[in-house]
C-alpha positions in Angstrom: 81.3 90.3 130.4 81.9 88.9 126.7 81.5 90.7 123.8 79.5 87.6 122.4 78.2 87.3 126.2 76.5 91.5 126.1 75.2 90.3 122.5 73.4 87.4 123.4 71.8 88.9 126.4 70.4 92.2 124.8 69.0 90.2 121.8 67.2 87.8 124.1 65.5 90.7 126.1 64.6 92.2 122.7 63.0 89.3 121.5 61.2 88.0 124.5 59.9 91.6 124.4 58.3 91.1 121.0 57.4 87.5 121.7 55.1 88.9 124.1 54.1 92.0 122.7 53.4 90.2 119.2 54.2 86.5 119.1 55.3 87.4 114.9 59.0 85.9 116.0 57.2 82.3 117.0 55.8 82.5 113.5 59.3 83.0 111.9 60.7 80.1 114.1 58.8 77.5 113.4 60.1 78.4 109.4 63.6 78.1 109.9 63.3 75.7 113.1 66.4 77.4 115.0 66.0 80.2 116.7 67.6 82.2 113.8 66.5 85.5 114.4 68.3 86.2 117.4 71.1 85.4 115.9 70.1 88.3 113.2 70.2 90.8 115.9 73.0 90.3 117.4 74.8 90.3 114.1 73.0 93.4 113.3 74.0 94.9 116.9 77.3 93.8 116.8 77.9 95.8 113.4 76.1 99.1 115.4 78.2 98.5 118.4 81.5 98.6 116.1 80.2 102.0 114.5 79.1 103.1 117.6 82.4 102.8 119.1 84.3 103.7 116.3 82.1 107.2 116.5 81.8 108.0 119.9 84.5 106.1 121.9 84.0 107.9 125.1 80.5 106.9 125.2 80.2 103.0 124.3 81.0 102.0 127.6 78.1 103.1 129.4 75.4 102.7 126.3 76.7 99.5 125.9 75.9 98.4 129.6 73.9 95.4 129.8 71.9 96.2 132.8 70.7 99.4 130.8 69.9 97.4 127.4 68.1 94.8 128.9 66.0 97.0 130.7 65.2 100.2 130.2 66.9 100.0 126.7 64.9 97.0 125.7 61.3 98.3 124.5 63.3 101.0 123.1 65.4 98.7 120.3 62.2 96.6 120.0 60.7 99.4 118.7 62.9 98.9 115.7 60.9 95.4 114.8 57.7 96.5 114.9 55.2 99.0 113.0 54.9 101.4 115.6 57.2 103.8 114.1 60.6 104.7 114.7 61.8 105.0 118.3 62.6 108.3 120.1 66.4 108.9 120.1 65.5 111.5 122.9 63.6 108.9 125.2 66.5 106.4 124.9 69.1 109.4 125.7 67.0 110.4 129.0 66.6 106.6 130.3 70.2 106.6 129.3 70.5 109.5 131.8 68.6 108.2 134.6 70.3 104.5 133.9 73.7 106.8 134.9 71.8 108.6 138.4 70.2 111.5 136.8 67.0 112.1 138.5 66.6 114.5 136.2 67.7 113.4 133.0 68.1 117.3 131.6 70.8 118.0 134.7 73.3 115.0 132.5 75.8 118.0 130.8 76.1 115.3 127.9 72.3 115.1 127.5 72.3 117.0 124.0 75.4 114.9 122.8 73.9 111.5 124.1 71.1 112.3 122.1 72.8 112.7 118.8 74.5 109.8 119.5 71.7 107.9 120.1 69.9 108.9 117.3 73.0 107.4 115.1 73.1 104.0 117.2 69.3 103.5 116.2 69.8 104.8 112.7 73.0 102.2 112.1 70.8 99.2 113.8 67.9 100.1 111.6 69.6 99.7 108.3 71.5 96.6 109.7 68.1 95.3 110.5 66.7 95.5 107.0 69.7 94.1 105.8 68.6 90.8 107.8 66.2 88.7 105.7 65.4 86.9 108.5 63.2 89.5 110.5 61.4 90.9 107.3 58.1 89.0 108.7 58.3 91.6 111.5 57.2 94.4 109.4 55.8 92.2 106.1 54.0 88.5 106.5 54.5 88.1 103.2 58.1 87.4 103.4 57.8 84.1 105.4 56.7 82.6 102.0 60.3 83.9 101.0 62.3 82.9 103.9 60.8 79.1 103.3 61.8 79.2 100.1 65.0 80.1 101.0 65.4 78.5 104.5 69.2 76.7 103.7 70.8 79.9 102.4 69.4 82.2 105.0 70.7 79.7 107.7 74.6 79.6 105.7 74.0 83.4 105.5 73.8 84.4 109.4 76.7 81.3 110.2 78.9 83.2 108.0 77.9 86.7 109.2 77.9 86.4 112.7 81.6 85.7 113.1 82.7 88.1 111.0 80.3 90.9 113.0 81.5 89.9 116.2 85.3 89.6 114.9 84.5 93.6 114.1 82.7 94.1 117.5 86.0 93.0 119.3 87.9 95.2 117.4 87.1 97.9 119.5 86.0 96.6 122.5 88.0 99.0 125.0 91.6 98.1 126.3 92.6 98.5 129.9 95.9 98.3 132.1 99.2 99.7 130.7 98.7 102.9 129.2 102.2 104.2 127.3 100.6 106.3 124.9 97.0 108.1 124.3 95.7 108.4 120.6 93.7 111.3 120.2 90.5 110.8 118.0 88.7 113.8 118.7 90.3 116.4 120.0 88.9 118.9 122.9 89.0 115.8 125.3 87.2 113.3 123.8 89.8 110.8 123.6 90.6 107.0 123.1 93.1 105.4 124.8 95.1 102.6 123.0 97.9 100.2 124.7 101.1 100.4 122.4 103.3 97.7 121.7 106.6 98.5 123.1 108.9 97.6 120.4 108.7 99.0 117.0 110.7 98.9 114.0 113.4 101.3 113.2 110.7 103.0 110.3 107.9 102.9 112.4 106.0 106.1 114.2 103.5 106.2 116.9 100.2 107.0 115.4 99.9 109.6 118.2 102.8 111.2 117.1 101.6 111.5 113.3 98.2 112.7 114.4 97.5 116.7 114.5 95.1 117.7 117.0 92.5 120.4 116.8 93.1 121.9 119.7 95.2 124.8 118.8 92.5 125.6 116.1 89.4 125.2 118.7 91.2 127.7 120.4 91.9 130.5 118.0 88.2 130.2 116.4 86.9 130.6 120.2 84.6 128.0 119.6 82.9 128.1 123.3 81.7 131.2 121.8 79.7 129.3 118.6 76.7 130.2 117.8 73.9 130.0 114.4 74.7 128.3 111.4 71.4 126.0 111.5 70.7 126.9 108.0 74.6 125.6 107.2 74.4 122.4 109.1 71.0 121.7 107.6 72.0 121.7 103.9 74.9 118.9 105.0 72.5 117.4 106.5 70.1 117.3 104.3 73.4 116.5 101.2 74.5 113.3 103.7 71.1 111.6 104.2 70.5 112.2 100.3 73.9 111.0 98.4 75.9 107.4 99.4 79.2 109.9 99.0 80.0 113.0 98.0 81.6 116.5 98.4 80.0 119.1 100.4 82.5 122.4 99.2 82.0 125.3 101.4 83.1 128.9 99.8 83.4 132.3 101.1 86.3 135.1 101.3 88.2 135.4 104.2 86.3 136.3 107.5 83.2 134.7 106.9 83.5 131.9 109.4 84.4 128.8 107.3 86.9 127.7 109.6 84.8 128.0 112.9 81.5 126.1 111.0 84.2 123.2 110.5 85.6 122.9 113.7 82.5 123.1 115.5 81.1 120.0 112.8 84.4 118.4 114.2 84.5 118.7 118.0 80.7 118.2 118.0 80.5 115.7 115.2 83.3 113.7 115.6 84.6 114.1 112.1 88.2 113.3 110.7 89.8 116.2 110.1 92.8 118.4 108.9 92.8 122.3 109.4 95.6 123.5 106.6 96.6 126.3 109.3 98.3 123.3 111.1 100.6 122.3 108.4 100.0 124.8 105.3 102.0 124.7 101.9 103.5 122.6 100.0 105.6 121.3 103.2 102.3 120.8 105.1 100.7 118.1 102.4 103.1 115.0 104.4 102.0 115.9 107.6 98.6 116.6 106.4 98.7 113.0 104.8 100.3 111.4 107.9 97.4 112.9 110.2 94.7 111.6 108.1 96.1 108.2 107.8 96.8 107.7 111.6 92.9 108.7 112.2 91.9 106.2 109.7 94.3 103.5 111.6 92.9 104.0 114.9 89.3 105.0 114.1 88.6 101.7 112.1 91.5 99.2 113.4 92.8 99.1 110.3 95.1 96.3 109.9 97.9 95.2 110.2 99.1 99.1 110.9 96.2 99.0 114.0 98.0 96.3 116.1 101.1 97.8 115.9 99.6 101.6 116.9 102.3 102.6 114.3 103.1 103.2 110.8 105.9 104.1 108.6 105.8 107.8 108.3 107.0 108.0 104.8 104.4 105.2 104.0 101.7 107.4 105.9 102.7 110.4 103.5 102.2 108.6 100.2 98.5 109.6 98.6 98.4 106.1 97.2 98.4 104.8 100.6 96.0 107.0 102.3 93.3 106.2 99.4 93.9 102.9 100.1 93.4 103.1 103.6 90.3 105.2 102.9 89.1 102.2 101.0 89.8 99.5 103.5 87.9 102.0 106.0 85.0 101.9 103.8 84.6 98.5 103.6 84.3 98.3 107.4 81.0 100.3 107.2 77.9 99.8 109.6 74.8 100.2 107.0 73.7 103.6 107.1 77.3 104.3 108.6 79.1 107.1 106.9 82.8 107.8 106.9 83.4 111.7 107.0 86.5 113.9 106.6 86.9 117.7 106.9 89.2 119.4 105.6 89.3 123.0 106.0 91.3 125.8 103.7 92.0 123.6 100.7 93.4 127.5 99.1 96.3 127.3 101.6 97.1 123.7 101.1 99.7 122.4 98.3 99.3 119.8 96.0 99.8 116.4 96.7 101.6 113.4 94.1 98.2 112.7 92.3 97.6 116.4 91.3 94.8 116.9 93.7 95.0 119.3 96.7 96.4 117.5 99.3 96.3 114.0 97.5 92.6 114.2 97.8 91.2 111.0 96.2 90.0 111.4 92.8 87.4 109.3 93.3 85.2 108.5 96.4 84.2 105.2 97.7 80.6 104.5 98.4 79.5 105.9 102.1 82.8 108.2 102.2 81.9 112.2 102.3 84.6 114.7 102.2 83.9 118.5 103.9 85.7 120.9 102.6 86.4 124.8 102.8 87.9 127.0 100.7 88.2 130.7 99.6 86.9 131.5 95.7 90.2 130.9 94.3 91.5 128.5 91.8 92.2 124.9 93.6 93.9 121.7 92.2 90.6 119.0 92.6 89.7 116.8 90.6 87.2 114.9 91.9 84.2 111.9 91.1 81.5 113.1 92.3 81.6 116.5 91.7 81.6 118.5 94.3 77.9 120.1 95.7 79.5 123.6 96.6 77.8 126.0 99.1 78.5 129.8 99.1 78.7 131.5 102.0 78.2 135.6 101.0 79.1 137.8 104.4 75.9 140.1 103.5 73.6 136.9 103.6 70.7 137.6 105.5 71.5 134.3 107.7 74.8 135.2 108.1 73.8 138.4 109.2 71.4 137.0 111.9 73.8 134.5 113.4 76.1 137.9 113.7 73.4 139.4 115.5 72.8 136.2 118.3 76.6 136.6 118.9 76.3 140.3 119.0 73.1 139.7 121.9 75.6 137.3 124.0 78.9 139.8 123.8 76.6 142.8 124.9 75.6 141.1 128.1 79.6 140.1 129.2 80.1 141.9 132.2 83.2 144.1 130.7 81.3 144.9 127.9 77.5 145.8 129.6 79.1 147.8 132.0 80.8 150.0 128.9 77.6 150.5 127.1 75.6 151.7 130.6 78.7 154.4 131.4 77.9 155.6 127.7 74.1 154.9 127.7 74.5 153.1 125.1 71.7 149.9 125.0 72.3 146.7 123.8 70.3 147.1 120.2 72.4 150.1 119.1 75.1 147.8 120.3 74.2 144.9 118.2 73.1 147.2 115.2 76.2 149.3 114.9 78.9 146.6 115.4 77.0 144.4 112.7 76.5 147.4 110.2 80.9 148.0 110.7 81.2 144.3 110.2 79.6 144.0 107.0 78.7 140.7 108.2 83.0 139.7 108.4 83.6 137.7 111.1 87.6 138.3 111.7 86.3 142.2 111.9 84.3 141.1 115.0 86.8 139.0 116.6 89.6 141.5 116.7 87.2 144.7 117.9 84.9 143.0 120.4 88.5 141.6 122.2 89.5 145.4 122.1 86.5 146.6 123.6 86.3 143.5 126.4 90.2 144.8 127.3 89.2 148.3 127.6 91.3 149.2 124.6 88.6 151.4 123.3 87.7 153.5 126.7 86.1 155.2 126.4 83.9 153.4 124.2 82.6 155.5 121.0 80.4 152.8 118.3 80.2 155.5 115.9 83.9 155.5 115.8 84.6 152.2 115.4 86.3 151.7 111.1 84.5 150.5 108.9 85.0 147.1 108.1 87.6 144.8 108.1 89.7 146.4 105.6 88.6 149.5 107.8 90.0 148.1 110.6 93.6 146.8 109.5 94.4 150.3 107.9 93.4 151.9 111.3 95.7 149.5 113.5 98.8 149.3 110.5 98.1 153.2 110.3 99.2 153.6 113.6 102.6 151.7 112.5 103.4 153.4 109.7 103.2 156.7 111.3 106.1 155.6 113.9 109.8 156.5 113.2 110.9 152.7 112.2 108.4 152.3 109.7 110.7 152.6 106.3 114.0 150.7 108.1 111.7 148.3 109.8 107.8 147.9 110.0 107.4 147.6 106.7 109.8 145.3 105.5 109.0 143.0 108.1 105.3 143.4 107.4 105.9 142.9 103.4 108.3 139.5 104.3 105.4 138.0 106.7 102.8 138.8 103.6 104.8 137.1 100.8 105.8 133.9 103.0 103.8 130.9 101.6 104.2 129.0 104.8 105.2 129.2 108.2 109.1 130.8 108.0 111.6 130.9 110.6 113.3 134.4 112.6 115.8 134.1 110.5 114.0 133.9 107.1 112.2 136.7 107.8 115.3 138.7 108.6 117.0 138.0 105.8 114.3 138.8 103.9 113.6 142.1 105.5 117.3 142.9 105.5 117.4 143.1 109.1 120.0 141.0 112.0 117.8 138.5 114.0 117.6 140.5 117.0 115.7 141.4 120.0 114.0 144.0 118.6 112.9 141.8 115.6 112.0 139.1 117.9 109.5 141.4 120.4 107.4 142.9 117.6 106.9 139.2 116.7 105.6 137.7 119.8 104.8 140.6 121.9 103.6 143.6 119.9 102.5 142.0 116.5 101.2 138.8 118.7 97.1 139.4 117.9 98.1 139.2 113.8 100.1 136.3 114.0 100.4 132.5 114.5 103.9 131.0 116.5 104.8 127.5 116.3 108.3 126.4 117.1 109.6 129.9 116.4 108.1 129.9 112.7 105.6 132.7 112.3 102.9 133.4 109.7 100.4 136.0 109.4 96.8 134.7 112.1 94.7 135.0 109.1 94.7 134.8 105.3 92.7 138.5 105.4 95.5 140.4 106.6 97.5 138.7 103.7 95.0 140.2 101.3 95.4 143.9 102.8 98.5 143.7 102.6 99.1 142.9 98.8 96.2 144.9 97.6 93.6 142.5 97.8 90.9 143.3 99.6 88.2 145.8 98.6 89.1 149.1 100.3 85.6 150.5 101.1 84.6 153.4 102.3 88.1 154.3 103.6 90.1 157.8 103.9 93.0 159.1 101.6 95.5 158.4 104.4 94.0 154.4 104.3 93.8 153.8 100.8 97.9 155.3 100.6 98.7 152.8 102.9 96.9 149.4 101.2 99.1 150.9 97.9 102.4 151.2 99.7 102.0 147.7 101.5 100.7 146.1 97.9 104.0 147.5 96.1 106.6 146.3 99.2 104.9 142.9 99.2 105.4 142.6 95.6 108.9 143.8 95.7 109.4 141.1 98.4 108.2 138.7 96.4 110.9 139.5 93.7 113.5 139.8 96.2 113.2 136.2 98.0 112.9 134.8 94.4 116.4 136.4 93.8 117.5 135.3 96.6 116.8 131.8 95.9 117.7 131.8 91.9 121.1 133.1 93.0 121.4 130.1 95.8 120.6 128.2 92.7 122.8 129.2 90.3 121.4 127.1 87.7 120.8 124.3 89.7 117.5 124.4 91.0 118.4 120.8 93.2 120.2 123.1 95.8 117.3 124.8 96.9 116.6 120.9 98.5 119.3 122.1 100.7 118.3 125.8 102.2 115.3 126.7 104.9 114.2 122.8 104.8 113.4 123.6 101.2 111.5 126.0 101.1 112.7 127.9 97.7 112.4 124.4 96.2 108.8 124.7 96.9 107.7 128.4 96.5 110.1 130.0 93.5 107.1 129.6 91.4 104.7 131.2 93.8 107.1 134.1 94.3 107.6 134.7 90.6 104.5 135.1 90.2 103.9 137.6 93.3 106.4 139.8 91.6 104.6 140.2 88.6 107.2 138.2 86.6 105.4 135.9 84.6 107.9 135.4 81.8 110.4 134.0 84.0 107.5 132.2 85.9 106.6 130.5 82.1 110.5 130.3 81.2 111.2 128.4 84.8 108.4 125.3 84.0 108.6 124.8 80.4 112.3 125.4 79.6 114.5 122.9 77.2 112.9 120.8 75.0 113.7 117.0 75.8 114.3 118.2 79.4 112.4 120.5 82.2 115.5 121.2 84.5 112.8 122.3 86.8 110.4 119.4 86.9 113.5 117.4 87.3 114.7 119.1 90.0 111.2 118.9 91.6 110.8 115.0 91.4 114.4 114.2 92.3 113.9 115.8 95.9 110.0 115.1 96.0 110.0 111.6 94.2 106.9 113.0 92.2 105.6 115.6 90.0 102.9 116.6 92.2 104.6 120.0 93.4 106.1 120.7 89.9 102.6 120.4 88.0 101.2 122.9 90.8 103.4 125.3 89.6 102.7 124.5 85.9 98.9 125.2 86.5 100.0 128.6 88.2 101.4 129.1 84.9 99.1 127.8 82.8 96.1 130.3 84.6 98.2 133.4 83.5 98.6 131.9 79.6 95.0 131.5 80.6 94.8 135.5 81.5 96.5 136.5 78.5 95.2 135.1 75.9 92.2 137.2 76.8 94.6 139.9 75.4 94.9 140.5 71.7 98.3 141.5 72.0 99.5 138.6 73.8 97.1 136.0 72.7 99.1 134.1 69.9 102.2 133.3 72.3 99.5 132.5 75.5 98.2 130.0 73.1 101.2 128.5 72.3 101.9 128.5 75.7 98.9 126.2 76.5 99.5 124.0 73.9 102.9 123.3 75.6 101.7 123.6 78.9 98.6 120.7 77.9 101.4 117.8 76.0 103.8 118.6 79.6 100.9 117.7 81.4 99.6 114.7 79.3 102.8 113.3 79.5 103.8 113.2 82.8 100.4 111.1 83.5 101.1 109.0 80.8 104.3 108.5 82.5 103.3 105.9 84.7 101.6 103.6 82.0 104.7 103.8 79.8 107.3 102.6 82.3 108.2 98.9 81.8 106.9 96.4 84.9 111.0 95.7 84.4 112.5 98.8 84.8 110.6 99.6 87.9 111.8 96.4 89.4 115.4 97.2 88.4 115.2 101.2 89.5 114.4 99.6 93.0 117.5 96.6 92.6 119.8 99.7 91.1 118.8 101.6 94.3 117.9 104.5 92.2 114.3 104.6 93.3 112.8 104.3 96.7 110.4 101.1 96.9 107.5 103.5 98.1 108.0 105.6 94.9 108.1 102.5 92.9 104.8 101.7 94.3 103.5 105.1 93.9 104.3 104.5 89.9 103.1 101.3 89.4 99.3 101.7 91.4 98.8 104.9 88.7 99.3 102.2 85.8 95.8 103.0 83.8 96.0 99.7 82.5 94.8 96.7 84.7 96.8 93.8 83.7 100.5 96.2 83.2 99.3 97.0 86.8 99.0 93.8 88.6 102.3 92.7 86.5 104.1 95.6 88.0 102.6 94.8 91.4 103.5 91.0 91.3 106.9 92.8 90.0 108.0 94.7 92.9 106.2 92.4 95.5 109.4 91.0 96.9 111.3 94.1 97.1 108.4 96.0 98.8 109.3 95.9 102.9 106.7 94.9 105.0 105.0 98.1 105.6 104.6 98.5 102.1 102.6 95.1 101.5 
């Protein structure tokens, strides 16, 4: 059956419903003559059935069945036109049910997601409803005086409307046969799949291919295991239903669950999504982009990048290009539809072109929400609106109550019940001890309740558990440092894996530890160092960003014996000695010429010299590195020639500029930190003011001269503050622009 065909039939039930439960649709017809409000609801269904599908792909199919709508569906939707209150998304998901042979409509294991996604199917149809002038007499007589009045320009309205509605429908209506390639939306199964064309350009990359799924991170957070956080999911709520965009900023230190509240939003929710574990850093803000803008592509058939299931990877990348994607998406909204992205750890992200974490937007279009996570640290962001920020405190008394129903499940596990009855232990002291060591820390949870479950703590004594996180890393790394290899080996590795900005190779890390790449290196890496750390592609980093604050001194010691508190100072002076040895390393690779660093470990010293300076402690060559020369900054060059932006060269210039910042708190140093800002400020200003200041002309002729990219080009001229210089630079570089970029 037709799109148009499913349309036409579930509007006609709906309205011979009415007609005979309230004859107010004969009233409206004899206005307008033609039959015009069934042509209302099926515009106003088609736009549902477009959000509906772009939201819950998995599910349209059988929702959108039209033996279901037309029966058991109808006096359900027709609800929706009269005064008898909204309808029950939780009657609608149980005839759903029974319309798919559930007897017993609680047996369906997708009951509680149906129902959710019910409730958004009525809630989009509503608000396209009231967008309909048409059907106002359904709910207010008075309007048929208004509709007479206006009887030619509500008729032109719905002819113009209902093409473009079903055009949208169509869009996504779901394609069968060949299958070469499967575009994950979702993640944990809940997948689309999309026929690819089987011939693309030279430039072009499957969408599948640019797309990060959330798998891995389901995995790690052990989100089967999810429990609580009503009071969390409640605020958002309540922050969506009340703003038409916005930010909803989630902070809280490491541990406190952050990550696992936004995958859970995601793999229940349906949400767009990056998790900056995936692709952290500096180097991680392409793929990052690229992810985000094949969702956007194959969520709302984004054109013409959607009927090619491709796009130009170095196009995807661009911040430019992803707002403008975002845009486009937003334009394509239901009414009452909302486009939402998550994006979780925004403090282990780098900085994309615009200066904004990531390349984040700096400002939002109407019915676009961004989630986001981060630890309290200082973040690049600049965003309109300003972001309403949550704060999530470990000793919060919800917090601490969600840690107890978790507690109440991992008591009754079979390998854990049976430890507490050989030690008469009950379940209360269970729950009350483990929470009272946790200090409400999550991570500290995760890594003792999978020792107890594996018997690693047999026999099992609660009182002897450490006390809290920081507790526990300086009773496992304790247990290192007292072994022979601990000076020659342990802790150089340990000091290189805490000072590594991103995911590093073998042989990084053994350079950097002064050790040869070998078997021995390679087993306390993935065997006995496995539980602390996170392997992709043989390139390690530490599992969590907690153990990175233990290490370097960061985290609040606690109640913690002599031996523990010797061991945090030791491992927070070798990190910081590593920090100044792989920024030697790299300054003598460079030799002056910062553009070789392009060239060594992918680039990676061309992106984290700054960061490592200032690990070391040495801030004057940090401040002498991204403010040096005065009609030049070899650095910032050196930055944009390999980058083809500034982006990465003003996130180390704000690293700097937070010390100045620091010290001019300090009488001593206060005269030269102010100086420094100063400087630090007109570097700034100027490099935003670059874009206005360069010639429609001379970015045509850097493109003809083949000294600029035309994607960089492009990237210039949209950040042109002025509207008119702007469209001239556009209309400019039009016909050097390939097609991707048009």
């Amino acid at each position: 059956m037709s799109m148009e065909s499913l349309l036409a039939a579930v509007a006609q039930a709906v309205l011979d419903y009415l007609l005979r439960e309230t004859g107010l649709a004969e009233r409206v017809r004899a206005v307008l003559g033609v039959d015009p409000e069934r042509r209302a609801f099926r515009t106003a269904l088609a736009s549902a059935y477009a959000a509906f599908a772009r939201q819950y792909p998995d599910l349209v199919a059988s929702l959108f069945d039209e033996s279901f709508l037309t029966r058991e569906g109808t006096p359900i939707l027709a609800q929706l036109l009269t005064r008898r209150g909204r309808p029950d998304p939780a009657e609608l998901a149980r005839r759903w049910a029974r319309h798919l042979g559930y007897r017993d409509p609680e047996s369906w294991p997708r009951l509680t997601e149906a129902t959710r996604a019910a409730a958004d199917f009525l809630t989009w149809l509503e608000a396209e409803l009231a967008e309909q002038p048409v059907l106002q007499p359904l709910w207010d007589s008075r309007a048929l005086e208004r509709i007479a009045e206006n009887t030619e320009a509500i008729r032109r309205a719905l002819e113009e409307q209902w093409p473009r509605a079903l055009a949208e429908a169509n869009r996504y209506v779901q394609i069968t046969g060949s299958v070469d390639r499967s575009v994950i939306i979702t993640g944990s199964g809940n997948t689309v799949t999309q026929v690819f064309q089987t011939f693309f350009g030279d430039n072009y990359t499957p969408l599948a291919d640019l797309y990060l799924p959330p798998d891995p991170v389901f995995d790690r957070v052990g989100l089967d295991d999810f429990v609580g956080r009503d009071w969390l999911k409640a605020d958002l709520d309540r922050f969506l239903s009340e703003h038409e965009r916005g930010v909803w900023l989630l902070v809280g230190e490491a541990g406190v669950g952050k990550t696992t509240f936004l995958a859970h939003l995601v793999r229940e929710r349906r949400y767009l999504h990056f998790f900056a574990e995936q692709a952290p850093g500096e180097a991680g803000v392409r793929r990052a982009l690229q992810s985000l803008a094949a969702q956007l592509v194959a969520r709302y058939r984004l054109e013409p990048y959607a009927s090619r299931e491709a796009l130009s990877a170095e196009q995807a990348a661009a911040p430019d290009f992803f707002e403008r994607l975002l845009r486009m998406a937003a334009e394509r909204l239901t009414a009452g539809e909302r486009l939402i992205i998550v994006v979780d750890a925004l403090d282990e992200a780098g900085t994309g072109a615009n200066g904004n974490v990531l390349g984040l937007p700096k400002t939002l279009p109407k019915g676009v929400f961004l989630i986001l996570s981060q630890r309290p640290a200082p973040v690049p962001l600049r965003i309109d609106p300003y972001p309403h920020v949550v704060d999530l405190q470990a000793e919060d008394a919800r917090n601490l109550a969600d840690i107890e129903a978790y507690l109440r499940g991992v008591a009754r596990r079979p390998a854990i019940a049976g430890q507490l009855r050989a030690r008469n232990y009950t379940e209360e002291k269970f729950i009350r001890v483990l929470r009272e060591k946790s200090a409400g820390n999550w991570m500290y949870l995760h890594y003792v309740v999978q020792e107890i479950e594996q018997g690693r703590r047999h026999p099992l004594d609660l009182e002897g558990l450490p006390p809290g996180l920081a507790g526990y890393y300086a009773e496992y790394w304790g247990r290192w440092r007292r072994g022979p290899e601990w000076d020659s080996l342990y802790a150089p590795l340990l000091a290189a894996l805490a000072a590594a900005r991103e995911m590093v190779s073998l042989r990084m890390l053994a350079r950097w530890a002064g050790r040869a790449a070998d078997h021995r290196l390679r087993r306390l890496l993935e065997e006995d160092w496995a539980p602390f750390l996170f392997r992709s592609d043989d390139r390690f980093r530490l599992y969590h960003a907690s153990l990175q604050d233990f290490l370097s001194g960061k985290m609040e010691a606690g109640d913690l014996t002599p031996a523990d508190r010797a061991l945090i100072r030791e491992m927070a002076e070798r990190t910081r000695a590593m920090h100044g040895r792989i920024a030697d390393d790299y300054l003598q690779l460079a030799s002056g010429d910062y553009r070789r660093l392009a060239e060594e470990d992918d680039g990676y010293g061309l992106r984290h010299l700054a960061a490592h300076l200032a690990g070391a402690g040495r801030w004057e060559e940090l401040h002498a590195l991204v403010a040096t020369g005065e009609e030049r900054q070899p650095w910032a060059e050196a930055r944009h020639a390999v980058e083809g932006h500034y982006g990465g060269y003003l996130a180390d210039l704000a690293l700097a500029w937070r010390r100045a910042e620091e010290e001019w708190e300090n009488d001593a140093t206060a005269a030269t930190a102010m100086s420094r800002q100063v400087r630090y400020a007109l570097i700034q200003a100027s490099i935003h003011a670059l874009a206005g200041n360069i010639p429609p002309a001379l970015l045509t002729a850097l493109v003809e001269a083949g000294r600029w990219p035309p994607a960089v080009a492009l990237s210039y001229a949209l950040q042109v503050p002025e509207e008119a210089q702007r469209a001239e630079a556009l209309i400019a570089l039009a016909p050097h622009l390939p097609p991707d970029l048009l």
